[in-house]
C-alpha positions, 0 to 999 in steps of 0.5 A: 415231196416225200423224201427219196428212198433207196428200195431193194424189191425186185420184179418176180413172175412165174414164167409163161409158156414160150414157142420159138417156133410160132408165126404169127402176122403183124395183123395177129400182133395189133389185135393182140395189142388192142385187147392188151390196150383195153386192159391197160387202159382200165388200170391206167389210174392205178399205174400212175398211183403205183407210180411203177406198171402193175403186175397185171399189165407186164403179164398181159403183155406177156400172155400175148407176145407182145414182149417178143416182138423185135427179140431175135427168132434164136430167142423167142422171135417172130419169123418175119417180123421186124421193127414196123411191128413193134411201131404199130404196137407200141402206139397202141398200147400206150393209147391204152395207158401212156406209162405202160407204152412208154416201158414197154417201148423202152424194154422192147428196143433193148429187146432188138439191141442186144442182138448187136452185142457179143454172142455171150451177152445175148445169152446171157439176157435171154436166159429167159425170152420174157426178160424185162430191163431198164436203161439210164443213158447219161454217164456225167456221174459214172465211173468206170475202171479197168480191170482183170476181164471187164471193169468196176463200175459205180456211180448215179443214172436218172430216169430209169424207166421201169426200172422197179420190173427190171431184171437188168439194168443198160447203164451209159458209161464212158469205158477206158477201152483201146485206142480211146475211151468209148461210150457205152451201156454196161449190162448189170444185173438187178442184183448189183444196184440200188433203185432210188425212189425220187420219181416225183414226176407232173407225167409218165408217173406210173413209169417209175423213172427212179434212179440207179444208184451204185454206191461200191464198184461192182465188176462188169465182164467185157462182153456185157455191153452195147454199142452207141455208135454206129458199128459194123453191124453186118454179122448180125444182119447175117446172124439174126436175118433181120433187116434192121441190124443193118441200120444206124443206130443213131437214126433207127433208136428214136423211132422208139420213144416217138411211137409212145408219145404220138400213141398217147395223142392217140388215146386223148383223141379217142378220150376227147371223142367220147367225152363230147360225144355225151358232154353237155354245156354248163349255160344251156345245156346245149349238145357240146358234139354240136359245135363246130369248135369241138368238130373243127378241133377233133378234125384237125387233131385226127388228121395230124395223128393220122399224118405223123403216123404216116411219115413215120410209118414211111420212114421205117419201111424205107429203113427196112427196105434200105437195109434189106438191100444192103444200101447205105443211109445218106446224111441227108437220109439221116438228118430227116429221120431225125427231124420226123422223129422230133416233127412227130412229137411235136405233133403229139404234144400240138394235139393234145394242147388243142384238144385239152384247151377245149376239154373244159374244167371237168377234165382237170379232174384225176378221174378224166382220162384227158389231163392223165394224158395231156401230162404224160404226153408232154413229159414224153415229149422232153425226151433229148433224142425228141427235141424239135429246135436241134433236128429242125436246125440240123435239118436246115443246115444240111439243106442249106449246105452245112454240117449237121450239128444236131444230137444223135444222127 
């Protein structure tokens, strides 16, 4: 493994032409998508080389509108379109390259977070609607202090995913705010850190999940912040006019990092289907898509992805129709959102196990798409927040008249 490095580059763009005022249908989006899922997939090779996204795909994106799916209307917004879009895209495009779908939902749910955060923040991250960011949650090793206005803040945060592209960086830390201590993502703007390189990664290489490295304190002001735990969020609801600012955070977040994994299934599936469709056994030469074997396989893996797409789909409209009512989530609510997060991860990774196992030996090779995305998905899935064991037991325990005890619900 090549030692880490500390690199100072940063993302530029020349900026592309904005409409705040366009409609557009969630119909409109997916076939944006799917065309923007086809590019991707044609430099999938060279994302995971580059191990960051290449230039070409955050224009792509861009170009289309896909990076203002879940923004606020008042920053370049879709009327009408809320967080149900962005499920349908984001899988697509990580069917097309598993570390681009993976960024793109990782930027895209700071995109709608921002809007729970102080008016000066907002404004300050949408300077221009096309912003990028990046986030490391885990506050072990930071350090935050009081001081005039905000605070100082230093430290170290892995897993930064696109983090080479970010304009921002969403940094969790523990702040020494009144009556007690709260955990929160500090705002800091690329300007302020150091990337270091370590992202030697077996999946999702192309991410570039780098760490973050603040060496000497930097000031961050009060209002650049966001909040972890579920707050009174209905002055956004009324501000922004969208359904999902009146959701928990800690049962709506994970929907985001699910959507990559399970469109990757997506993509080794259509992968699978391609390669049978043409592939010839190496005694015989008998027609591999004559098998049943390969059939019963690609049959079952098709009907789970179809499954888990549908229990996640459900659970957002719920979530959407809920909010737009004013309803509240019921722990019991709350719990099952959790396990079909994680159920559906779990899904992802059954089906691509399924599939790699009857890919033959031709799909270890770099240049088949299949081990590009048995691996990808598997490193999606280690994801904390998609974790089968904990949300299953939480679930369990509430039916069976416990507490809860599983992580973010």
């Amino acid at each position: 493994m090549a030692p880490a490095e500390i690199t100072t580059g940063s993302h530029e763009r020349e900026g592309a032409g904005v409409s705040t005022t366009e409609r557009v249908s969630k119909n409109d989006l997916i076939d944006r998508a799917e065309e923007v899922a086809r590019q991707v997939g044609e430099r999938a090779d060279e994302t995971e080389k580059l191990r960051r996204i290449p230039e070409e795909n955050l224009r792509a994106l861009e170009e289309a509108g896909l990076t203002r799916v879940v923004n606020p209307e008042r920053f370049g917004g879709y009327p009408g379109i809320d967080y149900d879009t962005f499920f349908e895209v984001g899988q697509r495009i990580a069917a097309g390259c598993g570390s681009t779908g993976w960024c793109y939902s990782v930027a895209m749910v700071h995109n709608w977070h921002v809007g729970l955060a102080p008016e000066k923040m907002q404004e300050e991250y949408y300077a221009s609607p096309l912003v990028w960011s990046s986030s490391a949650f885990n506050p072990s090793r930071a350090k935050a202090e009081p001081a005039d206005g905000g605070w100082t803040v230093s430290g170290r945060w892995d897993f930064s995913s696109g983090v080479d592209h970010a304009e921002w960086a969403f940094l969790g830390a523990v702040v020494p705010v009144q009556p007690t201590p709260d955990y929160r993502l500090l705002m800091i703007p690329r300007s302020d850190f150091e990337i270091v390189d370590d992202w030697f990664a077996s999946g999702l290489e192309g991410t570039g999940s780098k760490s973050i490295v603040i060496d000497e304190p930097v000031f961050v002001p009060a209002h650049r912040y966001l909040p972890m735990h579920d707050t009174e969020t209905s002055e956004a609801r009324r501000v922004h006019n969208r359904a999902t600012y009146g959701l928990p955070i800690g049962a709506f977040l994970p929907t985001t990092l699910v959507t990559p994994v399970v469109g990757m299934a997506q993509g080794m599936l259509d992968s699978f289907e391609d390669r049978m469709i043409t592939r010839v056994t190496a005694f015989g030469g008998q027609e591999m898509k004559g098998l049943v074997n390969i059939q019963l396989r690609l049959a079952e893996s098709a009907a789970d992805l179809d499954a888990a797409r549908e229990l996640l789909r459900r659970d957002l409209r719920e979530l959407i129709e809920k909010a737009a009512r004013g309803e509240q989530l019921t722990v019991g609510d709350r719990v099952r959102l959790r396990r079909d997060h994680a159920y559906g991860s779990m899904v992802a990774t059954r089906v691509a196990q399924r599939l790699f196992d009857a890919s033959g030996g031709h799909a270890l090779f770099r240049s088949s798409p299949l081990q590009r995305f048995h691996r990808d998905i598997n490193a999606g899935s280690h994801q904390v927040v998609l974790g089968w064991d904990e949300q299953a037991e939480s679930y369990g325990r509430h039916r069976l008249g416990l507490e809860p005890n599983g992580f973010m619900w």
